[in-house]
C-alpha positions as CSV (number, residue, x, y, z in Angstrom):
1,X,45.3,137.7,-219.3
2,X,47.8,136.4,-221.2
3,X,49.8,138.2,-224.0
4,X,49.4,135.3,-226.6
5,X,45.9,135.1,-227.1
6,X,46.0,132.5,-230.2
7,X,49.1,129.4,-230.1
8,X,50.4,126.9,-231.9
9,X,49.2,128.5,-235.6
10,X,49.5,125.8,-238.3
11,X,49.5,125.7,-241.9
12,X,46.8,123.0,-243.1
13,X,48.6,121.2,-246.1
14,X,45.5,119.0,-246.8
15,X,41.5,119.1,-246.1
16,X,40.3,118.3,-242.9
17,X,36.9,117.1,-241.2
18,X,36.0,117.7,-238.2
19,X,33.6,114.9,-236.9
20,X,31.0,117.5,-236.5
21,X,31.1,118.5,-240.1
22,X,33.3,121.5,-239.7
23,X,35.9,121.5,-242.9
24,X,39.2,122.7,-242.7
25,X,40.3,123.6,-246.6
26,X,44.4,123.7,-247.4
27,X,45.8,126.5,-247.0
28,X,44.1,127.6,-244.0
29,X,46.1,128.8,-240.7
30,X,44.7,127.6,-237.3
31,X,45.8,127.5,-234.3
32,X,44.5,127.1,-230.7
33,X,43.1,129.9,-228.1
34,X,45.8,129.7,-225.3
35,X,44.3,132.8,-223.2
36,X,40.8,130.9,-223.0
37,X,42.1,127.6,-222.5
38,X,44.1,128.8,-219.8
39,X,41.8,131.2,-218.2
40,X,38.8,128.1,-217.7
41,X,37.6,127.7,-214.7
42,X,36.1,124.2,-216.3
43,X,39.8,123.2,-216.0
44,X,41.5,125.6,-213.2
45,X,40.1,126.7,-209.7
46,X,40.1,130.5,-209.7
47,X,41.7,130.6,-212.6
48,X,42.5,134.6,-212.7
49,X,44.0,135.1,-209.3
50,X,47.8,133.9,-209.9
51,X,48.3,131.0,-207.6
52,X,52.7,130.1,-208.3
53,X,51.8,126.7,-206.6
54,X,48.7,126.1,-208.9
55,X,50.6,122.9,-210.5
56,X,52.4,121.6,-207.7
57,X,49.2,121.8,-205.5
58,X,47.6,120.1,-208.3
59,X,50.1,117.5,-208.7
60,X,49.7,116.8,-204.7
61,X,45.9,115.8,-205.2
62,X,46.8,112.6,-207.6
63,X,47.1,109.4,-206.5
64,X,49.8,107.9,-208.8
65,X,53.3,109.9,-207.8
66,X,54.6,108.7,-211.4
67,X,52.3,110.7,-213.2
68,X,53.7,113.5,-215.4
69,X,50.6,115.7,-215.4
70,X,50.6,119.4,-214.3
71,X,54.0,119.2,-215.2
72,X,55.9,122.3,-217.4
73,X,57.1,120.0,-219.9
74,X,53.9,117.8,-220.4
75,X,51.7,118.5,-223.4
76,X,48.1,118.3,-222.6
77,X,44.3,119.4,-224.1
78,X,45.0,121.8,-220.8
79,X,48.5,123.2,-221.9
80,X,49.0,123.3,-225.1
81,X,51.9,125.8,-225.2
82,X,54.0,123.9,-227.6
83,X,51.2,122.0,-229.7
84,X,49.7,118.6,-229.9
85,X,51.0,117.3,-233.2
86,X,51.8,113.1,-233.3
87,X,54.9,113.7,-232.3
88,X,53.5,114.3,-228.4
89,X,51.4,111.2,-228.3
């Protein structure tokens, strides 16, 4: 388990809409559940058993060797340790 259950907590500074309807009113602080995102074993194989070659293993299974996926400084819907603000994409 890790010790920072909730990341990346923003201030909303305008309404927001979800496309399912959800609203998001100013003012409100959000942020992203980092523990659950990175305990899923939709995205991780065995995700509780610490694996310290989880990444580079990962890395080995894709085809294209330029990719910068499962790496520690890419910003992903998978790690989202620093955010996904426009300044990523």
């Amino acid at each position: 388990m890790s010790a920072v259950a909730v990341m990346s907590v923003r201030l909303t500074l305008r309404p927001f809409t979800f496309s399912n309807g959800v609203n998001i009113p100013p003012g409100t602080f959000v942020g992203f559940p980092h523990s659950a995102i990175q305990s899923s074993g939709e995205i991780y194989t065995n995700p509780e058993k610490f694996d310290g070659f989880r990444f580079s293993k990962l890395r080995d299974e894709e085809d294209d060797v330029t990719s910068t996926r499962h790496r520690a400084v890419t910003a992903s819907t998978e790690m989202m340790a620093f955010g996904l603000g426009r300044h990523v994409w």
